[in-house]
N, C-alpha and C positions, 0 to 999 in steps of 0.2 A: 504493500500500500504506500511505502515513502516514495516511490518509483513514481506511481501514479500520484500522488502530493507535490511532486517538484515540475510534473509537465506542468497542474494545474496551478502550481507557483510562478512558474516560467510563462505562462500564458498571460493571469494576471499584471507579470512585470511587464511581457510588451506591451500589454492594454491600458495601462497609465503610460509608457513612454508614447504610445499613438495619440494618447487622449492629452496630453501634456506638449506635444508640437515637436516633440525629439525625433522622431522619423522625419517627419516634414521639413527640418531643418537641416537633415543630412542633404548631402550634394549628390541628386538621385537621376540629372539629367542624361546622364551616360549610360546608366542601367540599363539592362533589357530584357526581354519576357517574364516572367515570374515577378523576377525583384521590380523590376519599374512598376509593374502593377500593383505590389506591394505598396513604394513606396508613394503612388498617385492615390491608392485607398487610404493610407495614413494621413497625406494631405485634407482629405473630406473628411477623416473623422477627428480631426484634429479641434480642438477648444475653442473657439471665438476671440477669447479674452489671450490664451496661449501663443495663435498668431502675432500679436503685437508686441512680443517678449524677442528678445534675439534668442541666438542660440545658448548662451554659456547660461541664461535663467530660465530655459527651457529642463537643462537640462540639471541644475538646482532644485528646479521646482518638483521634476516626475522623484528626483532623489531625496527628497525630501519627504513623498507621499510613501515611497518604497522601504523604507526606513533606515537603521544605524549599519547593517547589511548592506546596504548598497552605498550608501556612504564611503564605507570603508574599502568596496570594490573601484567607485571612480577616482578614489585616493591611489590607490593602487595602480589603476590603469593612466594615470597621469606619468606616472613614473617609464611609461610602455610606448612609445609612439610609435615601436616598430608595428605595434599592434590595433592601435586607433587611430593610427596617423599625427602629425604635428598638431595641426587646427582642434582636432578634438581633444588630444592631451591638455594644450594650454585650456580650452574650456575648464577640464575638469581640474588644471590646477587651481582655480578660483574659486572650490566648494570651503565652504566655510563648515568644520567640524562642529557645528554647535548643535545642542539637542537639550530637550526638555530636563530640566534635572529630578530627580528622583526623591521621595521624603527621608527625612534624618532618620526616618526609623530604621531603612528599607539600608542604610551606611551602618547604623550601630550593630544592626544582625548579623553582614556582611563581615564586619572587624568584629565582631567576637568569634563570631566561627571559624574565622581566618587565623587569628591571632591563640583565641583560647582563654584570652582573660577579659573579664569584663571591660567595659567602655568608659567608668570613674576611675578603674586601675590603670589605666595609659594613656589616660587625658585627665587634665583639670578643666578645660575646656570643649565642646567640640561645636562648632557653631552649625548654620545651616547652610546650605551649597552655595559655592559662590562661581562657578563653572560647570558646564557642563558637556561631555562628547557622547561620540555615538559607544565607546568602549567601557568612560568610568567619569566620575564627577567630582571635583573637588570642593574639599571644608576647609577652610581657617581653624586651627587649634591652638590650643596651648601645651604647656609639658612643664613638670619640675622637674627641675634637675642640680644635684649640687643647692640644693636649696634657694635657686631663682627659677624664677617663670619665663618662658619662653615661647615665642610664637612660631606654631611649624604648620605644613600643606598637608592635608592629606588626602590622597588621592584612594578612593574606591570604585571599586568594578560596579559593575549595572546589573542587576538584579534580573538574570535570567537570559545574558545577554550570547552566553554559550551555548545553550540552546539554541536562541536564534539563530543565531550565524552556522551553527552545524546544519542546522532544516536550509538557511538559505544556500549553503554551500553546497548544500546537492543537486540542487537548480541550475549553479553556474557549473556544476560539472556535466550537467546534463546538457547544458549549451555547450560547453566546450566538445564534446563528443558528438553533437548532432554537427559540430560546423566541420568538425573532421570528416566524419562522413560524407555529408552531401555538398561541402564545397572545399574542393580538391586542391584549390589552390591556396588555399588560407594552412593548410597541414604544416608546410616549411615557418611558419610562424608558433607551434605546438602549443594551438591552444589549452589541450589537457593540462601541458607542462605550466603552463601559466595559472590555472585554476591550483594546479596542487602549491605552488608557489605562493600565491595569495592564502591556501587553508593553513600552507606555517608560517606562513609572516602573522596572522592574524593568532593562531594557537600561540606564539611566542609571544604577542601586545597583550594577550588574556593573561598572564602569569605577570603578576605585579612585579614579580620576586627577580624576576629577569630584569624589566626596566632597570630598577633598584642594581642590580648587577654591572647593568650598561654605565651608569651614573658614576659607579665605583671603579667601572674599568676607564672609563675616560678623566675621572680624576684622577686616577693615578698617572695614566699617560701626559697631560697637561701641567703637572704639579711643577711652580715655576714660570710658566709660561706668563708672559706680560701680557695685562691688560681683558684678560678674558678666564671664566670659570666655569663654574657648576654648581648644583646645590650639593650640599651633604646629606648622606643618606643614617636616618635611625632605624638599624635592623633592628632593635629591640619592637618595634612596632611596625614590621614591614611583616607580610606573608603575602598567600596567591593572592588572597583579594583586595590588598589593601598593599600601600608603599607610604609611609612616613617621612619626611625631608623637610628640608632649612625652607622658612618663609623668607622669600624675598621681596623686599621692598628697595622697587625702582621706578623708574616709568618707562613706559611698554617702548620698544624703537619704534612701532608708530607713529608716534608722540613727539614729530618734527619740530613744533611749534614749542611744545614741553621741554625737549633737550637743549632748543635754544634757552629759555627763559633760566634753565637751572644752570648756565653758563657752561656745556658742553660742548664740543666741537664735533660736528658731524662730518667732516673730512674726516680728519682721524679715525673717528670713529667704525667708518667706512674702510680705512684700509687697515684698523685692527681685525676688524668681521674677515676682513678676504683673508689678512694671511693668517687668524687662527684657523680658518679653513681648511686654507692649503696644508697646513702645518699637521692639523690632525686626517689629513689623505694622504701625505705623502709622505712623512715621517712616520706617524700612528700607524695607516691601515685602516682607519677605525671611524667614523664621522656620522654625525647627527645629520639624519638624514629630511630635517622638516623644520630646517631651520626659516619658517615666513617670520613675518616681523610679531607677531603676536608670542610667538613660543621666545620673545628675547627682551631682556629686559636693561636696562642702565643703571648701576647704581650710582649713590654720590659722588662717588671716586672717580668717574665715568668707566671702570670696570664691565663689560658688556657681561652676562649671567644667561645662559641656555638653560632650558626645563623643555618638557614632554621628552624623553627619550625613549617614547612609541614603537619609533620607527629608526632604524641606525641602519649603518651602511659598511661595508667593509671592503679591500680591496688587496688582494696578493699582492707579494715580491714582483710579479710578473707583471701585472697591471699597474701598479705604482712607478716601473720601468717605462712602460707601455707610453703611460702618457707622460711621463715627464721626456721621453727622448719627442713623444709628437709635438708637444710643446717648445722645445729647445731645436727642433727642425723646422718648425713655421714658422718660428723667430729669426733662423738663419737661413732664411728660404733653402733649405737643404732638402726639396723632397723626393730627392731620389732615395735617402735617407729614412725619412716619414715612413715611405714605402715597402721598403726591406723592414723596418720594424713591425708591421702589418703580417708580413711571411715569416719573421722569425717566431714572433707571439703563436702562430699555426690560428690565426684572424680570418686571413684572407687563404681563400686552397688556393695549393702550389699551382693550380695551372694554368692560372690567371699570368698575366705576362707584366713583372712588377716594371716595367718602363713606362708601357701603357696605365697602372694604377699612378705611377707617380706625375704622368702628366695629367690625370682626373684631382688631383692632388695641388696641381699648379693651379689649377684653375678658381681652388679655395684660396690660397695663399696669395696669389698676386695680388687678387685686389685688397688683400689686408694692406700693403705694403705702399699703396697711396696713400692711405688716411693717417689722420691724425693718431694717435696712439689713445688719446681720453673716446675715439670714437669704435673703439673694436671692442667688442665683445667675446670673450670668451667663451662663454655660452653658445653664442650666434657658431664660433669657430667647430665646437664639437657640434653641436645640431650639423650644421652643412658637413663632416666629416661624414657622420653615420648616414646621411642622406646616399654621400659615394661612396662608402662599404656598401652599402645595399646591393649596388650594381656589378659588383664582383663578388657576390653572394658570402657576404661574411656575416656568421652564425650569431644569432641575437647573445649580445652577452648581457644580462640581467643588473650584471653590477656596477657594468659600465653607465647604463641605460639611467640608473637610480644618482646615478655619481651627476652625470649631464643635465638632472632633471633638477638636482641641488644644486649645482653651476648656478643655472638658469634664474633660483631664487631668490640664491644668495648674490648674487651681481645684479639681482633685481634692487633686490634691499637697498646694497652698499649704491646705486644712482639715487633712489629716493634723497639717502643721506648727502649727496653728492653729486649735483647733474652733470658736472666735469668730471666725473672719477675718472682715473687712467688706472685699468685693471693690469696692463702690465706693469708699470712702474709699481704698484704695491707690492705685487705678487714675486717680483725681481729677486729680492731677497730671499725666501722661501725657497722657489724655486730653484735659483742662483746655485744655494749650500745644498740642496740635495741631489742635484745633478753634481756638484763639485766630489759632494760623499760617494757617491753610490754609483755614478759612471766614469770615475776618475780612477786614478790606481786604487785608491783607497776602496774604492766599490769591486776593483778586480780582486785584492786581496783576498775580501770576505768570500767573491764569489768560488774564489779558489780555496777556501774554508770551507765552506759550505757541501764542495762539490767531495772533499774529503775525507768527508763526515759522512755524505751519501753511501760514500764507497767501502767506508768499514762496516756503515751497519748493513749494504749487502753481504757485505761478506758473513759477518754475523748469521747471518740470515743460510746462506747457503747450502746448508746441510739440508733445511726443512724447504726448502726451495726445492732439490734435489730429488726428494721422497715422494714429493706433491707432483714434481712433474714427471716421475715412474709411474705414478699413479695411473695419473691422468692419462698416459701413452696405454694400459692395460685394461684402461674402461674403454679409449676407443677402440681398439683391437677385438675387446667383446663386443663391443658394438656391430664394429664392420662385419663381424661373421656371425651373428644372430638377428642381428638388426634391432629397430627401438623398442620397445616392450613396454606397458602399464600394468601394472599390477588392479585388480577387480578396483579396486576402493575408489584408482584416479580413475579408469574407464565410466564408472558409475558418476561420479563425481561430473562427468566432463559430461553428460548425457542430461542429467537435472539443470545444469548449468543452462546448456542450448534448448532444454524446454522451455524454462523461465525464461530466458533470450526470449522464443519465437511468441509468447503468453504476452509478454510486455507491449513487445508490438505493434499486438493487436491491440492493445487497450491504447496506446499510443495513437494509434488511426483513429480510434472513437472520441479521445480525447482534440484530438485536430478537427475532427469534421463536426464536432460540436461548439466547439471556437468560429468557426467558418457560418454556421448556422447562425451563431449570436450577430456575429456581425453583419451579417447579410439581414441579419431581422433589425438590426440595428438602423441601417441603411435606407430600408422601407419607411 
């Protein structure tokens, strides 16, 4: 029955995205047979009042009726443009996480059951919500400690909200399997792959205890670092559903007009943002990945202060190469350079002809190379990259994809603060010292550390490598001369399987042509 619950889920969500002007706004003049008439029926059943919305409050609006579920999905696919395209990413990067907040009772339940001790033993305070998202909502408290009082955040999960998202998440897997199957060409995109990506990004934002983790692994990586921090985190009051940390009192980097008046400098401020950025991508690995202007605060000092750590980012030895040599090659218009780093990373397949990628390559880079320097964009620079990876078939990297879409944000912000910014000249420094570290000798040394370190614990390894691969050589030798065999349990197994297959089906067709019927009566 969940099978049959997530078509009639799935049906529901197009019927608000039709009735909210989200089809109609899609760019549907090139379609043909099925879909164009698809999308010319969504045009006519589309809302009155919807039509006079653009698209990016169109598609706010159906998100908003669909719930913290689907929120969390165009959060997600903002980060994807391999998969929505550019135009509709930025749409959905403009949904604003906000949602109804929940009553105090519904948070004291949540923190005892989490925690285990009452809600007067680990507050002297707890007030009533003062935020709220589609995942958990936060309270203003207090705490004694050492014998002062102290004010701290506390963030709690939403009451029931796992659930949801499990029921919804069977819906997006069941779209992602039905667009596999019936459209052939969307497969090299893996949208399955992208649904199971989205059920642990989202499993990992439900576990407080993790955030909490995140908080502690980038404080430690930052500690030192000028001009920029984090909250402290009280594991005495953190579990799954609940995370305890330092209240910060600042004003929001929204607050252009505020950080003037409290006599802060928003240049600076601007190019502390980018190169704590840089700084925790390229040195770290490790980076907040949802840094809009809301999740950042200013304090007195003009200290810049990150919170929500939802959502983080991470990138290998390899990728942290990746792009700092792309970077230090569109800098030195070297892109025959660029290029070869594309084929070494194994980005782009070998049989693409890297003279040819590196003159698709010129064609990004030249015209950087007229303008001003306050006028380039780094963001703009990775967006048109991956636009020409596309064309030489290079494999969706996920982390890349999350890294570029933070780019994007964060160089959004740092103009706000700064409509002159020049994102190279911040970034110079940053990047400077860890191209100097990590692709200089000094970066060859480690990498020749590293590589002989590899090589002892193969060796290590080599005896049960050894056994594994005797093994392996006398299963297939049984194989080849008896051939593949199942034992009753899987034959039987595989048999119920493909009945329920063909049983679903059918309920599948009845579910469609009763969808088809509503509308058609709808139409009348």
């Amino acid at each position: 029955m969940s099978t049959l619950g997530a078509y009639f889920r799935l049906a529901r969500a197009g019927w608000v995205m039709v009735r909210e002007g989200v089809v109609a706004a899609l760019p549907g003049d090139e379609l043909e047979g099925p879909a164009r008439l698809g999308w010319r029926l969504g045009k006519l059943l589309a809302r009155n009042r919807a039509r006079k919305r653009d698209r990016s409050e169109r598609i706010a609006k159906a998100i908003e009726r669909l719930g913290p579920s689907y929120v969390k999905l165009g959060q997600f696919l903002a980060t994807r443009p391999d998969v929505v395209g550019h135009d509709i990413a930025l749409d959905l990067a403009t949904l604003q996480d906000r949602m109804a907040t929940f009553p105090r009772a519904a948070s004291v339940t949540a923190i005892e059951g989490s925690i285990g001790q009452p809600v007067s033993a680990l507050y002297v305070t707890l007030d009533e919500p003062v935020a709220a998202a589609s995942i958990a909502q936060v309270h203003s408290a207090t705490v004694e400690e050492n014998g002062e009082t102290k004010r701290v955040a506390v963030k709690v999960i939403r009451p029931g909200v796992r659930r949801r998202f499990h029921r919804d998440l069977e819906g997006f897997f069941l779209a992602a399997h039905l667009q596999e199957r019936f459209i052939p060409s969307s497969r090299r995109l893996k949208p399955v792959e992208v649904a199971e990506t989205l059920a642990q990004t989202t499993k990992i934002e439900m576990d407080l205890r993790l955030e909490a983790a995140a908080l502690s692994e980038m404080a430690e990586n930052i500690a030192g670092d000028p001009g920029f921090r984090i909250p402290s985190v009280d594991w005495a009051r953190t579990g799954r559903d609940v995370v305890t940390m330092e209240w910060i009192d600042g004003l929001k980097m929204s607050d252009i007009e505020g950080l003037r008046a409290a006599g802060h400098d928003p240049v600076a401020l601007a190019a502390t943002l980018i190169q704590s950025f840089l700084r925790h991508t390229l040195r770290d690995g490790f980076f907040h990945a949802d840094m809009h202007p809301g999740n950042l605060f200013v304090e007195a000092d003009g200290t810049i202060v990150a919170v929500d750590f939802g959502i983080t980012g991470r990138l290998g030895r390899k990728e942290r190469r990746f792009l700092a040599e792309i970077l230090y090659g569109f800098i030195r218009r070297d892109f025959r350079r660029v290029a070869e780093v594309h084929f070494e990373a194994g980005y782009v397949p070998g049989h693409h002809d890297v003279a040819a990628f590196a003159q698709a390559l010129r064609a990004i880079g030249e015209p950087i190379h007229g303008q001003p320097a306050e006028t380039i964009s780094m963001a703009k620079l990775l967006t048109l990259l991956f636009e020409v990876t596309e064309l030489f078939d290079m494999q969706t990297r996920p982390e890349l994809l999350l890294l570029q879409k933070t780019m994007v944000v964060v160089e959004g912000v740092a103009r706000t603060l700064d409509p002159h910014f020049n994102m190279w000249k911040s970034a110079e420094p940053v990047v400077g010292t860890w191209i100097a570290e990590n692709l200089g000798p000094r970066g060859m040394i480690s990498d020749a550390r590293e590589g002989v370190g590899a090589m002892l614990s193969l060796a290590r390894q080599a005896p049960d490598l050894a056994a594994r691969t005797e093994r392996l050589s006398r299963e297939i030798d049984a194989m080849a001369e008896n051939g593949l065999r199942f034992d009753a349990e899987t034959a039987e197994a595989i048999g119920r399987a493909e009945a329920r297959h063909s049983r679903w089906g059918r309920a599948a067709l009845w579910v469609i042509a009763i969808s088809a019927a509503v509308i058609a009566w709808k139409l009348v």
